[in-house]
C-alpha positions as CSV (number, residue, x, y, z in Angstrom):
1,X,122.0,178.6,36.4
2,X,122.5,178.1,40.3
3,X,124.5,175.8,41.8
4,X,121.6,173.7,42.3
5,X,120.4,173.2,38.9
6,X,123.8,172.7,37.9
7,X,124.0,169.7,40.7
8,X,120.5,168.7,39.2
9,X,121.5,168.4,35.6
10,X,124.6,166.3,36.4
11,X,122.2,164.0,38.7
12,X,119.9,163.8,35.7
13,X,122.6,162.9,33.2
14,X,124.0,160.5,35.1
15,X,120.8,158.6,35.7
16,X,120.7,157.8,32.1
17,X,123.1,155.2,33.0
18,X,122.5,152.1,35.1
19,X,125.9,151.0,34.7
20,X,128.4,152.5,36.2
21,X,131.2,152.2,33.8
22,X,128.8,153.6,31.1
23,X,129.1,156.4,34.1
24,X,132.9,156.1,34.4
25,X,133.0,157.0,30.1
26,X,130.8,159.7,31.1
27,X,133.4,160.7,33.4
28,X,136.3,160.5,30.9
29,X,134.4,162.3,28.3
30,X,134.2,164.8,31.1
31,X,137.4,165.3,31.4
32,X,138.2,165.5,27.7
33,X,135.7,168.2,27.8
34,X,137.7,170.1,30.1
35,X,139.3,173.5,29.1
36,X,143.3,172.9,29.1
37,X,145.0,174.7,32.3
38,X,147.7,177.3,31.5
39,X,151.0,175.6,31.4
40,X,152.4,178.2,34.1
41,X,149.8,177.3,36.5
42,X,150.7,173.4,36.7
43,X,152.9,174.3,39.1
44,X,153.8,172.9,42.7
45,X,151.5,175.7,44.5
46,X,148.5,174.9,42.6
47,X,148.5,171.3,43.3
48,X,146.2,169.8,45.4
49,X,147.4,167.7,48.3
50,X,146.0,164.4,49.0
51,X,145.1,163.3,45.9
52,X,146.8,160.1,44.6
53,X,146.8,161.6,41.4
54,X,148.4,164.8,40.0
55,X,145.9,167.7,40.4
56,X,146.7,171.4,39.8
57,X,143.8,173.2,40.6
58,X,143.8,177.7,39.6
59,X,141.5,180.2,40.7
60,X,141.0,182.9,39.5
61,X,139.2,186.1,41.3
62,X,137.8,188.9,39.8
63,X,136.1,190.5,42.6
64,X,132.9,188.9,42.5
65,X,133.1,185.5,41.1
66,X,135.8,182.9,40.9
67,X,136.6,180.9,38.0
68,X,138.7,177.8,38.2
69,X,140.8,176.3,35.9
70,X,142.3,172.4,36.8
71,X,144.1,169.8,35.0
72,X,144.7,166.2,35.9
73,X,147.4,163.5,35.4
74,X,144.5,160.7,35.6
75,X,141.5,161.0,33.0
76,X,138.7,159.7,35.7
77,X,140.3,162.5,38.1
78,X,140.3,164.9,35.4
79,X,136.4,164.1,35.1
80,X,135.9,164.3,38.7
81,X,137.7,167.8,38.8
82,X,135.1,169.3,35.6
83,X,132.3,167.9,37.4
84,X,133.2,170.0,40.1
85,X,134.3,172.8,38.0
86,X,130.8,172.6,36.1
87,X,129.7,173.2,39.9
88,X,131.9,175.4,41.4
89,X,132.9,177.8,38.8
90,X,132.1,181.4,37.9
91,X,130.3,182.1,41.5
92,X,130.9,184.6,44.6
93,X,133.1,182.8,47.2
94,X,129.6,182.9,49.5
95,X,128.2,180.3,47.7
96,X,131.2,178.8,46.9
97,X,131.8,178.0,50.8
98,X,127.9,177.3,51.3
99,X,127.4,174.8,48.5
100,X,125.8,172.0,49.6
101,X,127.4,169.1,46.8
102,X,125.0,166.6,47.1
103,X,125.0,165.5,43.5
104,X,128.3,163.6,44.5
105,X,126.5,161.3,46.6
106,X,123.1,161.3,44.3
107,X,125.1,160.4,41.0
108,X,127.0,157.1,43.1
109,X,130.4,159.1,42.5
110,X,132.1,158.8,46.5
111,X,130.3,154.9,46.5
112,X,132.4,153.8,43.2
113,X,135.7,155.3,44.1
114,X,138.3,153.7,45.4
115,X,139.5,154.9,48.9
116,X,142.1,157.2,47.3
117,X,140.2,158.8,44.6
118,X,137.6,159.6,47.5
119,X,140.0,160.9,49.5
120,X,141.3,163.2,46.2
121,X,137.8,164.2,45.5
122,X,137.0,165.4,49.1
123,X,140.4,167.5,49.1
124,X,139.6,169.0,45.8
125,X,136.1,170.0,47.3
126,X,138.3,171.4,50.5
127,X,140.6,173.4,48.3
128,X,138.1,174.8,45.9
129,X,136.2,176.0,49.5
130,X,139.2,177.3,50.9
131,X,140.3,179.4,47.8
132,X,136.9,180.6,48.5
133,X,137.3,181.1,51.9
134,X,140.8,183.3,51.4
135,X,138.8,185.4,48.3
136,X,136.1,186.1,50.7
137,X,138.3,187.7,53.7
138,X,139.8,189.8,50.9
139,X,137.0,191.7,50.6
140,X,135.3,191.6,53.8
């Protein structure tokens, strides 16, 4: 699937609900959902900065696509970081760094954050882009 059906699915699951903490369980069942991080990687270098929460976020480059692994202290964080893993995970760095994520803003996610989460969700988008970014020069 391309990053764009991907984005469409999540918009479409998401508009099952009308409220949004039906969308917030969503979001926690999400993060249950996600694949536990190896222990050595929740680590100081692979935490994300400027998230309120405790974020560790790995990549992992194969030459061709990145995969990322991530794990969370908070369980809507962890959520937020599979939604974006669901994205971002297992392409090339190009279209890593040329997504266009509008499914945040389609499925209300930014709107019904607090201010911090936002602000942790926008660096996690930043990191995953600059891992990206650094895999890409690698082999250019």
């Amino acid at each position: 699937m391309t990053i764009k059906e991907v984005q469409d699915s999540i918009v479409d699951e998401f508009s099952l609900f009308d409220d949004w903490m039906d969308k917030y369980n969503l979001l926690i069942d999400l993060g249950k959902e996600l694949p536990v991080i190896d222990p050595r990687y929740k680590v100081k270098d692979f935490l994300i900065e400027g998230c309120q929460s405790k974020v560790w976020l790995h990549p992992e480059f194969d030459g061709n696509l990145i995969t990322f692994t991530a794990d969370s202290d908070a369980i809507i964080t962890r959520g937020i970081v599979a939604l974006l893993i669901k994205v971002l995970s297992k392409r090339s760095p190009d279209e890593i760094i040329t997504s266009d994520l509008y499914f945040i803003d389609k499925i209300g996610l930014r709107q019904n954050l607090s201010p911090t989460r936002s602000n942790g969700l926008l660096s996690m988008v930043r990191q995953m882009k600059l891992y990206a970014m650094a895999f890409n020069a690698k082999i250019k």
